[in-house]
PLY file of the C-alpha trace (Angstrom):
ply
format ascii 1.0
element vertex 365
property float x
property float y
property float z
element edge 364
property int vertex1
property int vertex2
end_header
130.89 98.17 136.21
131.84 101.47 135.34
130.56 104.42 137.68
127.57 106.39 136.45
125.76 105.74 133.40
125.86 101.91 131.97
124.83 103.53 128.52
124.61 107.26 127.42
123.03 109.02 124.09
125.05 112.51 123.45
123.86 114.87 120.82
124.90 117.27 119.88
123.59 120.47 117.71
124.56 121.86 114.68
125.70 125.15 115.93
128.14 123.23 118.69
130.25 121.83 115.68
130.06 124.56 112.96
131.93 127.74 112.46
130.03 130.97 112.05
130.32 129.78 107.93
128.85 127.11 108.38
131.92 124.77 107.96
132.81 122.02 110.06
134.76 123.32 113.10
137.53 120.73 113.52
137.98 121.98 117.05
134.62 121.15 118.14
134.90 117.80 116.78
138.22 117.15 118.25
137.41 117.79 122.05
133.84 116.04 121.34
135.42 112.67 120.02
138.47 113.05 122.64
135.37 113.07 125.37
133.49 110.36 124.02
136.55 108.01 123.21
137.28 108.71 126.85
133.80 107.58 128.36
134.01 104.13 125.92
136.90 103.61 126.90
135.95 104.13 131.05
133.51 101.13 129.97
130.64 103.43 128.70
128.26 102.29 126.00
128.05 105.36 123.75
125.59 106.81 120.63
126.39 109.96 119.29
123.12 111.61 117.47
124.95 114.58 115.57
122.94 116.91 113.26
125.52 119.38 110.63
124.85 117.26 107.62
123.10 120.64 106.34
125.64 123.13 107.11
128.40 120.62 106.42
127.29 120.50 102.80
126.82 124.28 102.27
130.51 125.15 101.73
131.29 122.29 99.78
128.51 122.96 97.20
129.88 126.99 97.45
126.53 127.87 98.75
126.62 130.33 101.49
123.20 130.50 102.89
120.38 128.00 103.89
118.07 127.50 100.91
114.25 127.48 101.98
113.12 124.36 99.51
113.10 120.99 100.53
114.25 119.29 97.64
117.77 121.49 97.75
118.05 121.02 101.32
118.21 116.95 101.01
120.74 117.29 98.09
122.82 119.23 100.81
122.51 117.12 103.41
123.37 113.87 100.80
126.87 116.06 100.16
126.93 116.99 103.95
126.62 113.87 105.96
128.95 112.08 104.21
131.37 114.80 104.54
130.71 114.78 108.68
130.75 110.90 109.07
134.52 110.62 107.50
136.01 113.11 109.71
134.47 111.73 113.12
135.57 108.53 111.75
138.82 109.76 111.03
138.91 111.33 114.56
137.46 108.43 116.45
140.04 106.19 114.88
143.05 108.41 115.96
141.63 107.29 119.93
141.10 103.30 118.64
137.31 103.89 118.19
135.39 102.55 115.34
132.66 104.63 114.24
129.55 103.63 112.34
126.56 104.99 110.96
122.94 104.99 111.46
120.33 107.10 109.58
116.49 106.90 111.20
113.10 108.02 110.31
110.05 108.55 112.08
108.68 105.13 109.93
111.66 103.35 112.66
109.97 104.32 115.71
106.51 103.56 114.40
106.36 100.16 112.72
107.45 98.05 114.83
109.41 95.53 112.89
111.59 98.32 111.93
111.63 99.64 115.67
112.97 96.07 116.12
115.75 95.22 113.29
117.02 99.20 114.05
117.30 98.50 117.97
118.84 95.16 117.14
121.92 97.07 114.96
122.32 99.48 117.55
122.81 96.97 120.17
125.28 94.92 117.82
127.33 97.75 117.28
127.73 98.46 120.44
128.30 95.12 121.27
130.89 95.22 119.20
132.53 98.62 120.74
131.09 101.16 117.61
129.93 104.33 118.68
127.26 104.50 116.54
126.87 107.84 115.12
122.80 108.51 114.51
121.25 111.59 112.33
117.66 111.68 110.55
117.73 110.60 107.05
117.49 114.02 105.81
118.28 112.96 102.49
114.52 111.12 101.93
112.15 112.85 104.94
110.33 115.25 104.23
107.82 117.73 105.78
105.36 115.23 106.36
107.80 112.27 107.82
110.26 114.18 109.65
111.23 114.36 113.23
111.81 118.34 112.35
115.30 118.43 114.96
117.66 115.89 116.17
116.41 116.52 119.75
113.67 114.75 119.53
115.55 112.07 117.54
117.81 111.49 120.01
115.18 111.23 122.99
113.66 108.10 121.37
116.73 106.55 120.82
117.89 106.96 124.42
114.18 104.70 125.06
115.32 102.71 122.18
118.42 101.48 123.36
117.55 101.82 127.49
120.36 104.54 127.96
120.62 105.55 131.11
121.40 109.34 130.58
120.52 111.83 127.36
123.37 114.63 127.00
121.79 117.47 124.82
125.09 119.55 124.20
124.21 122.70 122.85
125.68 126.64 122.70
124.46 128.09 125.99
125.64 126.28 129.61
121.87 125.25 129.86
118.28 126.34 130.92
117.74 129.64 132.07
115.39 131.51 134.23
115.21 133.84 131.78
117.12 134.79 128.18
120.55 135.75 129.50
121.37 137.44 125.84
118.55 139.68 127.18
118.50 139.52 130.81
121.58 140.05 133.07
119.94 138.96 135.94
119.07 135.64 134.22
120.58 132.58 136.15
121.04 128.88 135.76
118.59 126.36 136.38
120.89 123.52 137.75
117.39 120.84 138.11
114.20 121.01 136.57
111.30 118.20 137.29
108.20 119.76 135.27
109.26 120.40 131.99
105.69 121.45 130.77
106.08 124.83 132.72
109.16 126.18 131.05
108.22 125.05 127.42
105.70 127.65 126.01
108.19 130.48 126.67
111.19 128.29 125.43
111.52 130.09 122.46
112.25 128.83 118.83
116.07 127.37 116.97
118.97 128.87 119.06
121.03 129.72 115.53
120.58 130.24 111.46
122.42 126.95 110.89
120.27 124.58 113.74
116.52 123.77 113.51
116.67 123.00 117.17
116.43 125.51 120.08
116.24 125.51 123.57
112.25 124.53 123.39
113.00 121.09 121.10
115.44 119.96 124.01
112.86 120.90 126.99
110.47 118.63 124.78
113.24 115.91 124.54
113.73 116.56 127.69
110.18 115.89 128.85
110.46 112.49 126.48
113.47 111.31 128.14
111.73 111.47 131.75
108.81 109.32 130.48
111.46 107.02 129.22
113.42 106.36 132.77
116.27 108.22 130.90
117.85 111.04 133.05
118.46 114.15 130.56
121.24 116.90 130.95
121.60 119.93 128.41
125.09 121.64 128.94
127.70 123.78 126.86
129.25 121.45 124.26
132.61 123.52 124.89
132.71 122.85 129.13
135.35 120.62 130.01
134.86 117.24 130.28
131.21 117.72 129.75
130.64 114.50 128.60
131.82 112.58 131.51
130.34 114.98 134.02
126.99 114.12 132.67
127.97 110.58 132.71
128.67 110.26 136.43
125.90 112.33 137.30
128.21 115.30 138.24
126.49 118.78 138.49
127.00 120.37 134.45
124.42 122.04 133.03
120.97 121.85 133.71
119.49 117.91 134.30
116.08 116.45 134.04
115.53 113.54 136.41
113.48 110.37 135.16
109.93 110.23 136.02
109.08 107.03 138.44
106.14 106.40 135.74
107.16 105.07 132.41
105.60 105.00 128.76
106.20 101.69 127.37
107.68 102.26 123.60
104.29 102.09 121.86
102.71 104.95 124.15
105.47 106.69 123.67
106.17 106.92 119.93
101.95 107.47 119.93
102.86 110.37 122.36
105.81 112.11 120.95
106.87 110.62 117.53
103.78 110.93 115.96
101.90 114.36 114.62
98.13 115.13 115.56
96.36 114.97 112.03
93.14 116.06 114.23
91.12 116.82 117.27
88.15 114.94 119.20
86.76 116.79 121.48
85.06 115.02 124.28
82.46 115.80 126.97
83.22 115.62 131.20
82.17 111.95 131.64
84.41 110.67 128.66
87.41 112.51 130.06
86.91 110.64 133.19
86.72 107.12 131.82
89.69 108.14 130.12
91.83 109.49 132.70
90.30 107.44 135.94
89.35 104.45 134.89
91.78 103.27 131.93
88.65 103.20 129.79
89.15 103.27 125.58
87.46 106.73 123.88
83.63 105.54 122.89
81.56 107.91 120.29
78.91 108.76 122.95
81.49 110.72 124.27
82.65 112.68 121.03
81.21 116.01 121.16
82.90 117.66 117.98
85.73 116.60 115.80
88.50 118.70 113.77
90.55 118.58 110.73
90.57 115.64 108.33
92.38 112.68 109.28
92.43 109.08 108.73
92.08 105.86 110.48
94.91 104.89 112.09
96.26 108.82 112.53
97.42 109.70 115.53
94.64 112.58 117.41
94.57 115.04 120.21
91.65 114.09 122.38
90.75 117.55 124.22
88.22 118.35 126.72
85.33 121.07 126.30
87.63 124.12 126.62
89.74 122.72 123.80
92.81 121.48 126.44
94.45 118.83 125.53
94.79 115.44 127.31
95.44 112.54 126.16
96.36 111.15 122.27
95.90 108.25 120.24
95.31 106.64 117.04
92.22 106.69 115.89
89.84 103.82 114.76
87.65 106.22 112.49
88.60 108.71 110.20
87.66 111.81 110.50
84.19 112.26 107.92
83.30 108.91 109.58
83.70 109.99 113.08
81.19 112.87 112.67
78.43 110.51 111.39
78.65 108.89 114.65
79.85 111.31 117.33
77.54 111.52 120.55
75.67 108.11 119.48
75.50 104.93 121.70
77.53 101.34 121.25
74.24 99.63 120.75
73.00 102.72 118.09
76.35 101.75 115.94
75.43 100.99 112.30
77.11 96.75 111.93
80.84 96.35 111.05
81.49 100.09 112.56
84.35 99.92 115.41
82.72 100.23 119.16
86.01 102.09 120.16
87.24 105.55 118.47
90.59 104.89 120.19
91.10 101.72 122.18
93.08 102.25 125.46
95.56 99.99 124.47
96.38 102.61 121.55
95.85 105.88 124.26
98.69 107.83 125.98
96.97 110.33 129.34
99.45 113.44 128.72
100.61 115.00 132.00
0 1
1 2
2 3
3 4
4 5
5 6
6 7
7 8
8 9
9 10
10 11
11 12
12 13
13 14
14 15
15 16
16 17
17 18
18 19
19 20
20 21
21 22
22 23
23 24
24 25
25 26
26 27
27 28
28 29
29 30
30 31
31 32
32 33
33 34
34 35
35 36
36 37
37 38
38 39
39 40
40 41
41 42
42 43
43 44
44 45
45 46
46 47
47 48
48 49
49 50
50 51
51 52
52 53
53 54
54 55
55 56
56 57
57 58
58 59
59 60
60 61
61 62
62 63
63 64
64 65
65 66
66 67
67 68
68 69
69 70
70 71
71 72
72 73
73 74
74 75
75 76
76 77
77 78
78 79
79 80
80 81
81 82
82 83
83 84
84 85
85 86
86 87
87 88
88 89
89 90
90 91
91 92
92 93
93 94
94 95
95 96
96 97
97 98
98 99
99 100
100 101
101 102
102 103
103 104
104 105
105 106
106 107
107 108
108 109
109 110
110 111
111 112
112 113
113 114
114 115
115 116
116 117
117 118
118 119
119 120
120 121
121 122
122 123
123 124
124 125
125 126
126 127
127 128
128 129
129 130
130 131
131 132
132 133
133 134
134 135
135 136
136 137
137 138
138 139
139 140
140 141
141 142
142 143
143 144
144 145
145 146
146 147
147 148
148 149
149 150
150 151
151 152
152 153
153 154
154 155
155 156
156 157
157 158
158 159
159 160
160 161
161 162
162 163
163 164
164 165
165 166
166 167
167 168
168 169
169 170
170 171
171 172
172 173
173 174
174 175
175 176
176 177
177 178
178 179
179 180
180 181
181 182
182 183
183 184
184 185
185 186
186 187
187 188
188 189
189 190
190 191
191 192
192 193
193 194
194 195
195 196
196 197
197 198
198 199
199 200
200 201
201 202
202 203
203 204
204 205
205 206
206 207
207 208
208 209
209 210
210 211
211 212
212 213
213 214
214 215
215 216
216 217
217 218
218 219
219 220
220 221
221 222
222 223
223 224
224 225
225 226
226 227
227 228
228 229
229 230
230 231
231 232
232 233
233 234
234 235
235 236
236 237
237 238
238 239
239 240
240 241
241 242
242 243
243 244
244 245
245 246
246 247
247 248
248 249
249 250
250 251
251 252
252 253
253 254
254 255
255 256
256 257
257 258
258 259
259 260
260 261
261 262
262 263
263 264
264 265
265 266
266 267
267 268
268 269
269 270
270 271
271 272
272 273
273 274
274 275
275 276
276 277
277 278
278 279
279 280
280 281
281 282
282 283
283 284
284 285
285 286
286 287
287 288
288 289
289 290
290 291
291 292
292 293
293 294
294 295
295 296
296 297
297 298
298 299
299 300
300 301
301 302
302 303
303 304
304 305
305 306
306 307
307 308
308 309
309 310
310 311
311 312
312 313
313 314
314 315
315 316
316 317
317 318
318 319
319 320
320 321
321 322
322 323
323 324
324 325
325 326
326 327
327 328
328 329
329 330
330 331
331 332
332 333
333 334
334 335
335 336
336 337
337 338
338 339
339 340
340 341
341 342
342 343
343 344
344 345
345 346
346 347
347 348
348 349
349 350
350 351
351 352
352 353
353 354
354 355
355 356
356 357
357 358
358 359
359 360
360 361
361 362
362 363
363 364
């Protein structure tokens, strides 16, 4: 058994394997690929989730900035990610290492025979001693069915496939007290336990060319620890990054795994799906909830907002509008109001007794 991590997720950003044009750096890719040949070849299973598919296609389409629409961004990324896959294929081949690709939605994570049949190729191929290579299928998602950054992307697929450690290699040596483009006196964070903390002044996508930013890996972050997974973000250019992380050498800035964690179900509920709306819910509701395992009842729905569906994933908030918990809800939203603040045994017949059933609840920290 290899020392360290049995299997290990490393993504990497956009801006970590771009030039300042926006072209693929082949530099970047050759000491990435060099490290992660290395650590499958120390007897590491290894999945690379690599975003660039964007700013790989720019250049070859002559364009020179990021267009705004979403219809011109997918035709980019259809020119791009081709592009990207045949030159770490090309790469990975030069060190004996077969390559091979997998493109995920958010529809993966939440149905679960596709949760399944996608966990099932990723385990073949690396049963079969593939890095698989992972992005978002840019070329089809779209506002509405998009993970948004690879981050996140890559945090569910370190639950998916039980890694043991999430690398998040980005442009900066990792988390920061404060901005050091700002602050001199800013210093590194070498551990951090609560993510929740850090996240609100975070800030938003590190470069032009990423979507990501330091706040999108303190939420993947925060995803891996309620997976078990330990998470590291470090400077894609340190040496031997990748099998610092790994062993559990000190790189970067790491995340250990909570004690407590979210089966997959809670957790795509929790972090893979979007809020459509909010319940609000009085004291004694938020205490069934949160003490006694209880499911969400509509005597306890005090107000509900924006429009959603049943079946929609909603932030359940207390009086003061806090958020904390989320599920999917059994009512929509019009339906809901009829009903809010009324009794089980006041229910019209055929209407649901629960508005979200524990089994379908996540309790956020």
């Amino acid at each position: 058994m290899p020392e360290g991590a049995r299997v290990a997720v490393v993504k990497v950003g956009t801006s970590s394997i771009t030039s300042e044009r926006g072209e693929i750096d082949d530099g970047s890719l050759l000491k990435l690929c060099r490290e992660l040949a290395g650590a499958r070849a120390g007897g590491h299973d290894i999945v690379l989730v690599s975003s660039g598919a964007i700013a790989a296609g720019l250049p070859a389409l002559g364009l020179t900035a990021r267009p705004n629409d979403v219809g011109t961004l997918q035709a980019i990324a259809a020119v791009g990610q081709p592009r990207l896959m045949e030159r770490f294929g090309a790469i990975l081949g030069q060190h004996g290492v077969l390559a091979g690709q997998v493109l995920l939605t958010p529809h993966d994570f939440g149905v679960r025979s596709q949760y399944l049949h996608a966990r099932e190729t990723l385990r073949r191929l690396l049963d079969l001693g593939v890095i698989p290579i992972v992005n978002e299928n840019d070329t089809v998602a779209d506002d509405e069915i998009r993970f948004g950054d690879n981050d996140r992307l890559a945090a569910l697929v370190s639950h998916m496939v039980g890694a043991d450690v999430l690398l998040m290699l980005t442009d900066t040596p990792g988390v920061f007290t404060a901005d050091p483009r700002h602050d001199a006196a800013a210093s590194l964070i070498e551990e951090i336990v609560e993510v929740d903390a850090l996240e609100a002044v975070a800030g938003g996508a590190g470069s032009a060319r990423g979507s990501g930013g330091m706040a999108s890996k303190l939420a993947a972050a925060k995803i891996a620890a309620w997976s078990g997974v330990r998470a590291v973000i470090a400077a894609a250019d340190a040496p031997d990054v990748v099998s610092a992380a790994i062993a559990g050498r000190p790189v970067g800035t790491a995340f250990p795994p909570r004690a407590e964690r979210l089966p997959s179900r809670k957790l795509w509920i929790a972090f893979a799906r979007g809020a459509a709306g909010r319940v609000v819910v009085d004291d004694g509701a938020r205490r069934a909830l949160c003490a006694h395992n209880r499911s969400l009842l509509p005597a306890g729905v005090q107000a509900v907002e924006g429009a959603f569906d049943a079946d929609d994933a909603v932030e359940i908030v207390d009086r003061e509008g806090v958020p904390f918990a989320k599920g999917l809800a059994r009512y929509g939203a019009d339906a809901l109001r009829s009903v809010a603040g009324r009794k089980t045994g006041d229910l019209p017949e055929g209407l649901p007794h629960e508005v979200v059933h524990r089994d379908d609840l996540v309790v956020l920290p």
